[in-house]
matplotlib code that plots the C-alpha trace (Angstrom):
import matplotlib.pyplot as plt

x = [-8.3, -11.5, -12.3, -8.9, -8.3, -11.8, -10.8, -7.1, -9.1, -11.5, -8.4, -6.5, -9.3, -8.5, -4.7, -3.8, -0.7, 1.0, 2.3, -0.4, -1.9, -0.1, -1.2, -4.7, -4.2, -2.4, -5.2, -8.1, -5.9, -6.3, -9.7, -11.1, -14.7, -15.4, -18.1, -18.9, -18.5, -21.1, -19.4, -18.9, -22.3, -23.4, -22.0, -23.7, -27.4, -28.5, -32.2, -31.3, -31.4, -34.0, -33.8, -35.4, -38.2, -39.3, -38.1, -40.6, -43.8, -43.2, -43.1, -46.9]
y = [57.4, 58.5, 55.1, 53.9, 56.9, 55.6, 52.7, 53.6, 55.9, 52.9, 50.5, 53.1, 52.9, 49.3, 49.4, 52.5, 53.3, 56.6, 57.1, 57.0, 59.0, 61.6, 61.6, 60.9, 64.5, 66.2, 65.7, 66.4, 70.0, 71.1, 70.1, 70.5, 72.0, 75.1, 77.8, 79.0, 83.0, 84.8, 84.9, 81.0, 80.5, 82.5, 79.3, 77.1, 75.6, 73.3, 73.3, 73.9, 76.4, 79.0, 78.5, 75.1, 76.1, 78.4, 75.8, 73.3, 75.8, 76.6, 73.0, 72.8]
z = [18.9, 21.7, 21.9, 22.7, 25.4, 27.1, 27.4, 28.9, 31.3, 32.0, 32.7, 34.9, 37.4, 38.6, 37.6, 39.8, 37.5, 38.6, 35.0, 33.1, 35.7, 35.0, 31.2, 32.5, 34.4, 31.7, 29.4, 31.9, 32.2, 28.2, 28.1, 31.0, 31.0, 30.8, 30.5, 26.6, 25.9, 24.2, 21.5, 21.2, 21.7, 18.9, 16.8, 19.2, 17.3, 20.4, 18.5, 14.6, 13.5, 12.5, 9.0, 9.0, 10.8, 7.9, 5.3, 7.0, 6.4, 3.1, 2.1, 3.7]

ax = plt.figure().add_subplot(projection="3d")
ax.plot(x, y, z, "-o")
ax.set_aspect("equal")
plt.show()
């Protein structure tokens, strides 16, 4: 399904088509980007997390 929205989104740049604009817009609105609370960020492990870190040295 992502794959086949990129490529609509791909398409509608050289087609210009004011409906599928429109749906292009509609789904930019519910997922735009947006800043993370605290509180979602607390689920956020960009790194790992800590746990493997001590996992790793008690394997040495």
């Amino acid at each position: 399904m992502e794959r086949t929205l990129k490529r609509i989104f791909d398409y509608q740049r050289f087609e210009n088509n004011t409906m599928l604009q429109q749906v292009i817009d509609d789904v930019h609105s519910r997922y735009a980007a947006r800043e993370l609370s605290l509180d979602e960020m607390n689920f956020v492990a960009a790194a790992g997390t800590p746990d493997q870190k001590k996992n790793k040295n008690k394997k040495q």
